[in-house]
BALOBA-1460 file (C-alpha; in Angstrom, 3 decimals):
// residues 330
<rec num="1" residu="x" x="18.647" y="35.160" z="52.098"/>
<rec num="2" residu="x" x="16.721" y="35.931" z="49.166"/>
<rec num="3" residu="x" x="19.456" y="37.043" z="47.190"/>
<rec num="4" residu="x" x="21.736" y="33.586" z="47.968"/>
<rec num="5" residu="x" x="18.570" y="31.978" z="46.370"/>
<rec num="6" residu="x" x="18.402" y="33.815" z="43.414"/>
<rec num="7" residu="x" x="22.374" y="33.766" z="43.299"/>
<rec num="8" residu="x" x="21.611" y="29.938" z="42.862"/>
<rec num="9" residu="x" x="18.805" y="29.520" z="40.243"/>
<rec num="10" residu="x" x="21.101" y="31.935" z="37.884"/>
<rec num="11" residu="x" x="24.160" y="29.559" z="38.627"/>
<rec num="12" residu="x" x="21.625" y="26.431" z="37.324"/>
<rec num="13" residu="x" x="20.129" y="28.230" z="34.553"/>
<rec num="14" residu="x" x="23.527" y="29.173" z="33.360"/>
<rec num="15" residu="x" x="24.855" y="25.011" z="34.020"/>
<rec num="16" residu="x" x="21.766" y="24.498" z="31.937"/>
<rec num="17" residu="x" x="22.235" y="26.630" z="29.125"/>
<rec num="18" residu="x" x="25.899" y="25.345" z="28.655"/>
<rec num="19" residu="x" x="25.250" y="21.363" z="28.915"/>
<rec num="20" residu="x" x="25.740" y="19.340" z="25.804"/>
<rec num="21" residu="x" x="22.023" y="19.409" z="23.698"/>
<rec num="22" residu="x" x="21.390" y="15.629" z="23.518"/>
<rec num="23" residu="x" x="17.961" y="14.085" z="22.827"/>
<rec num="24" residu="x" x="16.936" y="11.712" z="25.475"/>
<rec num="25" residu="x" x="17.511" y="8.472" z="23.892"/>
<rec num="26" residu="x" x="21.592" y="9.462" z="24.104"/>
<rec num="27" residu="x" x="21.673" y="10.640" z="27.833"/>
<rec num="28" residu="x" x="23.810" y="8.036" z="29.347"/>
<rec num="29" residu="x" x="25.199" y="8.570" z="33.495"/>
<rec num="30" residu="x" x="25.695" y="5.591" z="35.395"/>
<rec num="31" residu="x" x="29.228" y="4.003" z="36.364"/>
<rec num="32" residu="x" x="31.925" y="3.795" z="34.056"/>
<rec num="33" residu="x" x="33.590" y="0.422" z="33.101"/>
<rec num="34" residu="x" x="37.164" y="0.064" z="32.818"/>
<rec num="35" residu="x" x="36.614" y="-3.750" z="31.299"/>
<rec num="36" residu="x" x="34.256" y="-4.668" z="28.907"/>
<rec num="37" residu="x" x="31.496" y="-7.330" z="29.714"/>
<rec num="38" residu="x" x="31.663" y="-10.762" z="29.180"/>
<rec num="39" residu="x" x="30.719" y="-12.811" z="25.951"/>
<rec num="40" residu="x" x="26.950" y="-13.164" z="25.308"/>
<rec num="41" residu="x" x="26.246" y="-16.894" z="26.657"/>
<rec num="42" residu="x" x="24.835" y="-19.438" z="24.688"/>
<rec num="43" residu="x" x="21.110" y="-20.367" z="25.657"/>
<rec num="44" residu="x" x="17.578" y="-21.649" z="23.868"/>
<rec num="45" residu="x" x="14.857" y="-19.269" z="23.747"/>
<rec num="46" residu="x" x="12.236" y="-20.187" z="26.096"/>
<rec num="47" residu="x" x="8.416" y="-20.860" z="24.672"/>
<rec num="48" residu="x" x="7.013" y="-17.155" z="23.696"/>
<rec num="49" residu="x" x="3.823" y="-17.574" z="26.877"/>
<rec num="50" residu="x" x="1.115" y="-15.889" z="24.845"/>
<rec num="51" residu="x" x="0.103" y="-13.569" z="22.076"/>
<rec num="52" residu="x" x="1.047" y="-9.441" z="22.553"/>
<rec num="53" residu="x" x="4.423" y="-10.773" z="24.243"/>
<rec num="54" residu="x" x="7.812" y="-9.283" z="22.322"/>
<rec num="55" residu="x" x="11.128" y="-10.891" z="23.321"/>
<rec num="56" residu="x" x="13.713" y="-8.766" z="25.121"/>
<rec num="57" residu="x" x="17.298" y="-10.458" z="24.888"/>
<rec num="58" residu="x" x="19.083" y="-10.634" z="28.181"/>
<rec num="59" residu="x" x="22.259" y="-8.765" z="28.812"/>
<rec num="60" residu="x" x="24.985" y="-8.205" z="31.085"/>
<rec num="61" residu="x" x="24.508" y="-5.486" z="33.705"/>
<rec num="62" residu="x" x="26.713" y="-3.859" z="36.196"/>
<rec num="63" residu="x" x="26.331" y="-3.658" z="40.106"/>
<rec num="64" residu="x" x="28.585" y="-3.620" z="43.397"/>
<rec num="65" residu="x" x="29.789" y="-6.924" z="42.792"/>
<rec num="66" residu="x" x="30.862" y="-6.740" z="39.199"/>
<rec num="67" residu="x" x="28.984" y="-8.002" z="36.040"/>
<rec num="68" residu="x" x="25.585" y="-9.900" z="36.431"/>
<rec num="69" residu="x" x="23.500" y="-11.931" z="34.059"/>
<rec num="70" residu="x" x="20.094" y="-9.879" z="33.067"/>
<rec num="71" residu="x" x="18.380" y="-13.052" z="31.674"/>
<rec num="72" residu="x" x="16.420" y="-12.709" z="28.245"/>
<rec num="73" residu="x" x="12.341" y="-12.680" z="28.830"/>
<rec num="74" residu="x" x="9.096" y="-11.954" z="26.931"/>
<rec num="75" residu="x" x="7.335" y="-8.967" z="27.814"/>
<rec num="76" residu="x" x="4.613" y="-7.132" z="26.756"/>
<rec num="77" residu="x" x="4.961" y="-3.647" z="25.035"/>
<rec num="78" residu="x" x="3.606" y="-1.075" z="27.098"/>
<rec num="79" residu="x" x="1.298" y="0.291" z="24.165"/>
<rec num="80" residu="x" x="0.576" y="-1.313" z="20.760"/>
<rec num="81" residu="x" x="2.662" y="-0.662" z="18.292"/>
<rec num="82" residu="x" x="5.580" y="-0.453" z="20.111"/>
<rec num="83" residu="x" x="9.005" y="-2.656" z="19.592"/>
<rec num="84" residu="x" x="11.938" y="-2.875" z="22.206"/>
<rec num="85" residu="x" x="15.833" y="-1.506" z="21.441"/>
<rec num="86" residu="x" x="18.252" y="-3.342" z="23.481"/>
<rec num="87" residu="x" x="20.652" y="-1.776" z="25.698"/>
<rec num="88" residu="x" x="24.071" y="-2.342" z="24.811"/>
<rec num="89" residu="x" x="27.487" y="-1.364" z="26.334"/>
<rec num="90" residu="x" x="29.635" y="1.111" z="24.603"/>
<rec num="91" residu="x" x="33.318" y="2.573" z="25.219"/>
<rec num="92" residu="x" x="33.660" y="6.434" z="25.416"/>
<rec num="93" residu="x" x="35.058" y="8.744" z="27.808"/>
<rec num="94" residu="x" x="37.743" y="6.489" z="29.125"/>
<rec num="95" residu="x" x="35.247" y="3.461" z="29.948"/>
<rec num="96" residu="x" x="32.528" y="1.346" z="29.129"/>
<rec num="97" residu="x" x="28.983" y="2.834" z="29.693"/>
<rec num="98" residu="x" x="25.258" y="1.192" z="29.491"/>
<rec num="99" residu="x" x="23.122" y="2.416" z="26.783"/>
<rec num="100" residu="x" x="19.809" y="1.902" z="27.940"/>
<rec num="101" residu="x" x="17.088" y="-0.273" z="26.338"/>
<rec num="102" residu="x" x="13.617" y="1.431" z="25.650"/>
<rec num="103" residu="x" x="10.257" y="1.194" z="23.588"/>
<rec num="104" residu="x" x="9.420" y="2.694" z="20.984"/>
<rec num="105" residu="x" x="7.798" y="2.927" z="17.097"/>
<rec num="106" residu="x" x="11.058" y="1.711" z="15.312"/>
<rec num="107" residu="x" x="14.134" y="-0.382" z="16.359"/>
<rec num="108" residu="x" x="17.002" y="2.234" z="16.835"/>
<rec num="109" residu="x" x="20.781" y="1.750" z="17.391"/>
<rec num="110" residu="x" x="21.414" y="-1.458" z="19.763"/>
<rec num="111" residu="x" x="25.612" y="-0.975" z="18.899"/>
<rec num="112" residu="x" x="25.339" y="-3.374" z="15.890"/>
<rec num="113" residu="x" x="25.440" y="-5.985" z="19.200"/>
<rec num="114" residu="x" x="24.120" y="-9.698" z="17.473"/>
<rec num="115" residu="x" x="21.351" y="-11.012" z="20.600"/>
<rec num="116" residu="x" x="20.146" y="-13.369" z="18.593"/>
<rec num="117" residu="x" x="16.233" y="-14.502" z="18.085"/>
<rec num="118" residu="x" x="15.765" y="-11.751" z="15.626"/>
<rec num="119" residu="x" x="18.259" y="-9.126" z="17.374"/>
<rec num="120" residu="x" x="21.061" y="-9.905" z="14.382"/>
<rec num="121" residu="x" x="22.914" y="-6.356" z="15.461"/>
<rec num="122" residu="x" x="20.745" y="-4.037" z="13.123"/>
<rec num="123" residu="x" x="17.091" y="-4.073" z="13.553"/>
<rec num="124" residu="x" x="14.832" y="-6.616" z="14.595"/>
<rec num="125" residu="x" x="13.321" y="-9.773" z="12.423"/>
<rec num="126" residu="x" x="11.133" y="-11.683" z="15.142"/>
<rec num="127" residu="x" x="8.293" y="-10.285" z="14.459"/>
<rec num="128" residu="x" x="6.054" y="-6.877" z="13.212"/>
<rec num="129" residu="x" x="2.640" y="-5.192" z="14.028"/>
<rec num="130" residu="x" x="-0.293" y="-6.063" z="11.824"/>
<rec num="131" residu="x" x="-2.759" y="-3.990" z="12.417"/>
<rec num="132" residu="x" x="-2.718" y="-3.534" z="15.805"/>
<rec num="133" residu="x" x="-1.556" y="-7.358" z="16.702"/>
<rec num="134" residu="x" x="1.810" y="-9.100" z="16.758"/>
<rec num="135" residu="x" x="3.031" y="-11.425" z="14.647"/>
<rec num="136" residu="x" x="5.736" y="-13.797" z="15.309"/>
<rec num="137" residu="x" x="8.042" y="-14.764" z="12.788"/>
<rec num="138" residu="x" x="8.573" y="-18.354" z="13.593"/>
<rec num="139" residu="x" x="11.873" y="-18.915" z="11.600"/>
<rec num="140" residu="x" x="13.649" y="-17.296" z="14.359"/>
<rec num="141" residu="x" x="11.327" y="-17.379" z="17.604"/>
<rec num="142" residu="x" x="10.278" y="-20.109" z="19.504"/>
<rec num="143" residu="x" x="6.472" y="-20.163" z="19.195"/>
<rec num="144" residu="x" x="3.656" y="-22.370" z="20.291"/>
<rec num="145" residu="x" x="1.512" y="-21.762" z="16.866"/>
<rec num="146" residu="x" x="-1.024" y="-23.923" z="18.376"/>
<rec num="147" residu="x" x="-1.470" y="-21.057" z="20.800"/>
<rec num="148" residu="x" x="-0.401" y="-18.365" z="19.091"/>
<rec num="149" residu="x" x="-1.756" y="-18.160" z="15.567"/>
<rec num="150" residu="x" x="-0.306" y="-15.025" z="14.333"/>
<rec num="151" residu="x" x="2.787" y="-16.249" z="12.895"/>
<rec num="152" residu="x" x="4.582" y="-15.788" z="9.210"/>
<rec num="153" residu="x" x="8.066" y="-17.575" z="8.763"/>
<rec num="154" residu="x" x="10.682" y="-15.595" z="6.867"/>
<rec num="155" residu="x" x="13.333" y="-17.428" z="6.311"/>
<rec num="156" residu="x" x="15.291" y="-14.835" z="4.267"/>
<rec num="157" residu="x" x="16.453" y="-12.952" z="7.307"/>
<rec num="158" residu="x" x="18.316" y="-16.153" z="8.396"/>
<rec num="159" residu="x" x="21.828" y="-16.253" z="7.099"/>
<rec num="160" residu="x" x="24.320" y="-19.275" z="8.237"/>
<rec num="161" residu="x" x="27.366" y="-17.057" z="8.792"/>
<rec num="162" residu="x" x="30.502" y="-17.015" z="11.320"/>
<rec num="163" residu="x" x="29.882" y="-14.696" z="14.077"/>
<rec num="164" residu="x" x="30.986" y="-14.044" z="17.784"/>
<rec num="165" residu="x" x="29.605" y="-13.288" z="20.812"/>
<rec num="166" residu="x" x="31.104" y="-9.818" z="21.638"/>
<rec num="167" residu="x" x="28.338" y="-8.110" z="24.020"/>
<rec num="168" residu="x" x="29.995" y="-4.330" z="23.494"/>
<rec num="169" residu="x" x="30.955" y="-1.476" z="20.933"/>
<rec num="170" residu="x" x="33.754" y="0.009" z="20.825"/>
<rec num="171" residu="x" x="37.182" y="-0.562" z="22.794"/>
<rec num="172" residu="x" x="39.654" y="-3.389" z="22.466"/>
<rec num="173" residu="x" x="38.047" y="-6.342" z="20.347"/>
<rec num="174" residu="x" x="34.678" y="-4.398" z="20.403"/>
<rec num="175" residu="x" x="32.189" y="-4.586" z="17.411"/>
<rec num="176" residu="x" x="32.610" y="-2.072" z="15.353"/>
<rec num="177" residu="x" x="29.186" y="-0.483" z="14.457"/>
<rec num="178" residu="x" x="27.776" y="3.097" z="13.464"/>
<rec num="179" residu="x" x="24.606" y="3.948" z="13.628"/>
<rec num="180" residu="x" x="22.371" y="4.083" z="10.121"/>
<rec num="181" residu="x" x="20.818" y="7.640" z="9.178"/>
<rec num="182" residu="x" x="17.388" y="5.438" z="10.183"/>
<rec num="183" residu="x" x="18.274" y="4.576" z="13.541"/>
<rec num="184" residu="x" x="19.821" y="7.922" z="14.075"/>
<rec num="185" residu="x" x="15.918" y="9.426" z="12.865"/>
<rec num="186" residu="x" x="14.840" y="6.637" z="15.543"/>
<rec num="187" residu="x" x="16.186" y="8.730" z="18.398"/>
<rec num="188" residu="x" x="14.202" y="11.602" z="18.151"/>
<rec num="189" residu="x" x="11.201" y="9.449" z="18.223"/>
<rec num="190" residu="x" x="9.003" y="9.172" z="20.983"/>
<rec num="191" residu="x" x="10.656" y="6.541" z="23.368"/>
<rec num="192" residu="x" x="9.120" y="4.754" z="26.632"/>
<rec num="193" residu="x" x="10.923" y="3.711" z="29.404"/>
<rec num="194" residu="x" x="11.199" y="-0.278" z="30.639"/>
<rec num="195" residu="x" x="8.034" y="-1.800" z="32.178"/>
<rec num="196" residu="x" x="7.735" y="-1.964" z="35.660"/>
<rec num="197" residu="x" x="8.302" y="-5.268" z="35.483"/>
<rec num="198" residu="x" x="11.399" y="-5.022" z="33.498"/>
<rec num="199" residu="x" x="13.120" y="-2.711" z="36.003"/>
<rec num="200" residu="x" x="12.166" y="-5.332" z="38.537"/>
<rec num="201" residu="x" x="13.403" y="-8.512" z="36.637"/>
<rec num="202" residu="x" x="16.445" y="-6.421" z="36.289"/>
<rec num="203" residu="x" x="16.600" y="-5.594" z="40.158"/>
<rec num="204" residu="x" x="15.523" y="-9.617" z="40.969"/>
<rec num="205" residu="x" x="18.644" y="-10.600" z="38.868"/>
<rec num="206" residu="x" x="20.990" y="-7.902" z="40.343"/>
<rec num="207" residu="x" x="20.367" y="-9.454" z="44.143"/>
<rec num="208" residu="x" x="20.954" y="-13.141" z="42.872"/>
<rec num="209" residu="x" x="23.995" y="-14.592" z="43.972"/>
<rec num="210" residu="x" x="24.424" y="-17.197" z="40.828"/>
<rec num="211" residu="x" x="23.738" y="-14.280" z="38.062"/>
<rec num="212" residu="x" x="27.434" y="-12.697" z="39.143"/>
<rec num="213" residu="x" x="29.991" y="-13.261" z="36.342"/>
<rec num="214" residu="x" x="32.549" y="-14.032" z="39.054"/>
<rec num="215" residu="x" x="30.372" y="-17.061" z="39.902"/>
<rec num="216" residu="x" x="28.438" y="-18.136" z="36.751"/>
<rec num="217" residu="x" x="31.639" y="-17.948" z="34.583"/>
<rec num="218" residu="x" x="29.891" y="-16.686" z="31.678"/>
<rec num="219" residu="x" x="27.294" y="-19.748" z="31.916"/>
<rec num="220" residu="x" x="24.543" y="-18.538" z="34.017"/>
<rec num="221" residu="x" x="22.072" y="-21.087" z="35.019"/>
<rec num="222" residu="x" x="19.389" y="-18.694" z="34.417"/>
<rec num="223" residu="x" x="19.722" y="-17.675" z="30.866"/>
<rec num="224" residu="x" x="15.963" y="-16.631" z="29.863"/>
<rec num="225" residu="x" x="12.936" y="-17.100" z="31.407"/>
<rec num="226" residu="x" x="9.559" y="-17.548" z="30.243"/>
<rec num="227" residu="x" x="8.190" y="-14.065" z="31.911"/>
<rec num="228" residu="x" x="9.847" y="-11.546" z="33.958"/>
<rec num="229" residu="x" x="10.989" y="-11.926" z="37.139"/>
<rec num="230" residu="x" x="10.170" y="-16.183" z="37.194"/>
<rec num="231" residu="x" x="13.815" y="-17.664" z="38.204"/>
<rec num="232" residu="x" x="12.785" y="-21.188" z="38.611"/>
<rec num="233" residu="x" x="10.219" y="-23.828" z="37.016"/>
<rec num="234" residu="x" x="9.400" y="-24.837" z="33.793"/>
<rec num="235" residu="x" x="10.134" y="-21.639" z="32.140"/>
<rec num="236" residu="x" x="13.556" y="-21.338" z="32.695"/>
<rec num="237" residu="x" x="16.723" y="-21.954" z="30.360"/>
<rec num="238" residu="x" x="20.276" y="-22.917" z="31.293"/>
<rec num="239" residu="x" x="23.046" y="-21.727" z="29.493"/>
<rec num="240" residu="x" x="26.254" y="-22.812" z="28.126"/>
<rec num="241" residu="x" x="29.621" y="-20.900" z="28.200"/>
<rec num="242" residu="x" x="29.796" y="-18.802" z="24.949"/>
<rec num="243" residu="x" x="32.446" y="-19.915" z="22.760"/>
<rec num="244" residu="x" x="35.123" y="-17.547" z="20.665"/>
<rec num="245" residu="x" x="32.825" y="-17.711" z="17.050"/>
<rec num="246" residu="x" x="29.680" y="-20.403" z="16.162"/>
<rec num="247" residu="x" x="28.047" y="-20.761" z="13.456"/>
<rec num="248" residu="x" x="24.896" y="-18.850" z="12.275"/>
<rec num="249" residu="x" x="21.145" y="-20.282" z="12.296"/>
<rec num="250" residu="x" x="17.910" y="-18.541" z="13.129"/>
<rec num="251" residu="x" x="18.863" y="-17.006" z="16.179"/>
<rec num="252" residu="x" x="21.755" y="-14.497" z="16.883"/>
<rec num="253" residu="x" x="25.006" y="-14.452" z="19.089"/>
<rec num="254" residu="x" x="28.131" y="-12.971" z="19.485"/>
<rec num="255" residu="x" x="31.068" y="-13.240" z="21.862"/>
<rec num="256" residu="x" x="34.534" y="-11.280" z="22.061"/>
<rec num="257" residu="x" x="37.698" y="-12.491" z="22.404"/>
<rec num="258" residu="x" x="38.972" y="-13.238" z="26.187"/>
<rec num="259" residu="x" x="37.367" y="-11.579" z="28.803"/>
<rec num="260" residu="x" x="38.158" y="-13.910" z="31.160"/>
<rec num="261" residu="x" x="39.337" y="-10.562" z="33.788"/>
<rec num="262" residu="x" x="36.081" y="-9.243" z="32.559"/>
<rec num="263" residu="x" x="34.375" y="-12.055" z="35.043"/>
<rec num="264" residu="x" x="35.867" y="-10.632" z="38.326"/>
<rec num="265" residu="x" x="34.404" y="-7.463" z="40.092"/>
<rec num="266" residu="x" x="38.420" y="-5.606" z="41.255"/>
<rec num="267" residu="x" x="38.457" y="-3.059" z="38.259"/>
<rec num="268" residu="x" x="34.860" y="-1.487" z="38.990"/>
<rec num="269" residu="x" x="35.868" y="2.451" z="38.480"/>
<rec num="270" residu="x" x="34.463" y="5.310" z="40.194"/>
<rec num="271" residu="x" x="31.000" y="5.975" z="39.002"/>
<rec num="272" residu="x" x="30.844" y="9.210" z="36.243"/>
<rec num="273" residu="x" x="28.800" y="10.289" z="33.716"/>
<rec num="274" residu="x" x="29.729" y="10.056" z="30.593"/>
<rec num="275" residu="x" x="29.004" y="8.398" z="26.569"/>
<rec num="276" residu="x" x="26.050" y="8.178" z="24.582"/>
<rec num="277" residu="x" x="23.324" y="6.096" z="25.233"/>
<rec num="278" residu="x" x="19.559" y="5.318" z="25.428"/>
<rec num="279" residu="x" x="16.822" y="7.677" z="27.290"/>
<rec num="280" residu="x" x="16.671" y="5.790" z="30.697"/>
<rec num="281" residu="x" x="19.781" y="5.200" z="33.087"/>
<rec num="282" residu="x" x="19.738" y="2.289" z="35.132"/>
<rec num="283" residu="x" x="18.937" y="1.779" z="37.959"/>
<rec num="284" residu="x" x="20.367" y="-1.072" z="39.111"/>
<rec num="285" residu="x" x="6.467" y="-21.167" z="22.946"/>
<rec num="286" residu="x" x="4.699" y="-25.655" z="23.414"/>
<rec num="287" residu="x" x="6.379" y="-25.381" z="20.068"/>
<rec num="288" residu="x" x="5.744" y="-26.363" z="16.458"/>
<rec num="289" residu="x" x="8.842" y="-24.443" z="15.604"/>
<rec num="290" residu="x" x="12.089" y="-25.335" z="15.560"/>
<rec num="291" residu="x" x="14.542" y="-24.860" z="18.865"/>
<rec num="292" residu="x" x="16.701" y="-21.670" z="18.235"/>
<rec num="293" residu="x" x="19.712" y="-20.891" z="19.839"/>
<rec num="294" residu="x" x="20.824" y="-17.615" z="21.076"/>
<rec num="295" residu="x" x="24.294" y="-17.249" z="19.339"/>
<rec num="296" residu="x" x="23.548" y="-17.547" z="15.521"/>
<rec num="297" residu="x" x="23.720" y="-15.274" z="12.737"/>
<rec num="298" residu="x" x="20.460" y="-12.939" z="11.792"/>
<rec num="299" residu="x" x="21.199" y="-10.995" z="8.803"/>
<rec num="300" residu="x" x="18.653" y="-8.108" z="8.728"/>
<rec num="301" residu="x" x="17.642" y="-5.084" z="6.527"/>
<rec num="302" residu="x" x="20.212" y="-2.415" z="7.389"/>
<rec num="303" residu="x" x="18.171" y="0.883" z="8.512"/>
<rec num="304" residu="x" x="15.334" y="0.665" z="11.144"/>
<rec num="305" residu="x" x="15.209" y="3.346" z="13.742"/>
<rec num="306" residu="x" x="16.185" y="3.199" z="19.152"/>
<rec num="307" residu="x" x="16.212" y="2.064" z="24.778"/>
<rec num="308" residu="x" x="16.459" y="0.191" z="28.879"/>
<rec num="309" residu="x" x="17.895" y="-0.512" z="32.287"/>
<rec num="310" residu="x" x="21.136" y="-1.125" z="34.822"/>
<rec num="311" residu="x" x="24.202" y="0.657" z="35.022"/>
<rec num="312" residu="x" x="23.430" y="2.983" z="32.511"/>
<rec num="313" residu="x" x="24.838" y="4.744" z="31.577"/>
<rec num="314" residu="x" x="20.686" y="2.797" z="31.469"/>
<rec num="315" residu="x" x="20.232" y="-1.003" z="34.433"/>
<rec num="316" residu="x" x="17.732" y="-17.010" z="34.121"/>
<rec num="317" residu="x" x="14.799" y="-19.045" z="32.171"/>
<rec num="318" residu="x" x="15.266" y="-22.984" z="33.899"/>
<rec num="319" residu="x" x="15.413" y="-25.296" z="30.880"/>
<rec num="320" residu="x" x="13.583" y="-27.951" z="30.655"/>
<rec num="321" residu="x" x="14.764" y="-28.445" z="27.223"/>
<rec num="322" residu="x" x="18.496" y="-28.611" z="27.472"/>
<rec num="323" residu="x" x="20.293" y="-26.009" z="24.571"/>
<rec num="324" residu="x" x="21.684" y="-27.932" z="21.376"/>
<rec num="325" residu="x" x="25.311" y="-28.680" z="21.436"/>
<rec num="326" residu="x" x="27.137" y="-25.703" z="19.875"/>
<rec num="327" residu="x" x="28.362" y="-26.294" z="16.814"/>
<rec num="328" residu="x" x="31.270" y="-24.795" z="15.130"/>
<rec num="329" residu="x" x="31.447" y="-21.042" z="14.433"/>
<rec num="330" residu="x" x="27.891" y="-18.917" z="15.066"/>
């Protein structure tokens, strides 16, 4: 008996020793993709609720059913000086996997993805730690300054360009983004995991019916919310359905080119590990400021340093204020 145990630790040291050395913010296992998500809907930010809160864009997410709407919400970072990565999906290994969001000291590699609201594909512009507090940078968030008083405006990271809504790297009609040497540094950085409330505004969203791609169309009623986990009232945004390319403003957007197959749930794989991702897997603003749209162009400094939730590979606000017509191009 005792030797059949220690016959088994040597066969998982050994497993050990020969698995691929990867740094936790690029383990990725979850369930492989065989079709990319659908384009990044159109939406207005909801009304940052307070001072300390940083904006985490929603994304699409995979479950049982197909692809779900994660909608976009302010959060709090779990310790000061802290800024959120996205999660984006990337192709490798024969499918798309999640690359999980997470928290950390610098912005890392979100695969070049444009979220809008300061998340132009490369680092993030909507705001930066002073000292210990967070400012907003009201030329591309939607904040209350009567409320929240530390704000700046810098309108030099806005950039009226065409853009589309493509939520993935890689694969057919992907975006077509490499990590910077500064985002790569970002990895090895220390890196913490979605908030508890995160994971469960991620799990609330997974278990409603209306979020499903198959149902929503790509136009999910609940497109951001005004905290995590609040689905109805005041502080929730409707979307619109993404269109092919809009034109830039303060916010962000992109969409790819027909993924109308992507909507339907009959090409979900068998789950597998496999790609490079982020260091979690998934489990699963009253406003002086102008209103900003998610799908608009953000050009930002090239080079800031990396994590998240749902399939992973890592795992809708109710407007009030209807979005602004889309215009051409974003």
């Amino acid at each position: 008996m005792r030797k059949s145990h220690i016959a088994g630790f040597v066969l998982l040291a050994l497993a050990m020793v020969f698995m691929p050395a990867r740094s936790s913010a690029q383990i990725s296992v979850g369930v492989a993709v065989h079709i990319g998500p659908p384009a990044l809907p159109v939406y207005v930010q909801p009304v940052c609720p307070g001072a300390g809160y940083i904006w985490t864009p929603g994304y699409w997410a995979y479950g049982p059913d197909g692809y779900y709407w994660v909608p976009g919400t302010w959060v709090v970072a779990p310790t000061v000086g802290y800024l959120w990565t996205p999660g984006y999906w990337g192709w490798g290994g024969g499918g798309y996997f999640w690359h999980a969001g997470y928290w950390g000291p610098h912005v890392g590699f979100y695969g070049g993805i444009n979220y809008g609201f300061g998340y132009g594909g490369v680092g993030f512009v909507g705001g930066r730690w002073n000292g210990g507090v967070f400012a907003y940078n009201t030329a591309v968030t939607n904040v209350n300054t009567t409320v929240v008083h530390n704000t700046y405006i810098n309108k030099t990271v806005v950039n009226n360009t065409t853009v589309n809504n493509v939520s993935y790297n890689g694969g057919t009609g992907g975006v077509r983004a490499q990590p910077t040497s500064a985002e790569r540094a970002a990895e090895s950085e220390h890196h913490i995991a979605p908030t508890t409330l995160q994971t469960q505004h991620e799990h609330a969203a997974s278990s409603n019916h209306a979020l499903l791609a198959s149902v929503n169309h790509g136009k999910p009623a609940i497109a951001a919310t005004t905290k995590p986990g609040e689905f109805t009232g005041h502080g929730v945004v409707a979307a619109k359905a993404a269109t092919s390319s809009q034109t830039g403003s303060a916010s962000g957007g992109n969409r790819p080119p027909s993924n109308a197959a992507n909507l339907s749930k009959a090409d979900r794989p068998p789950s597998h590990t496999g790609g490079t991702g982020s260091n979690t897997s998934n489990t699963a603003h009253a406003s002086t400021s102008t209103t900003h749209l998610n799908n608009a162009a953000n050009s930002v400094p090239k080079g800031q340093p990396h994590a998240q939730n749902k399939p992973q590979a890592e795992s809708k606000p109710h407007a009030e204020s209807k979005p602004p017509k889309e215009g051409k191009p974003h």
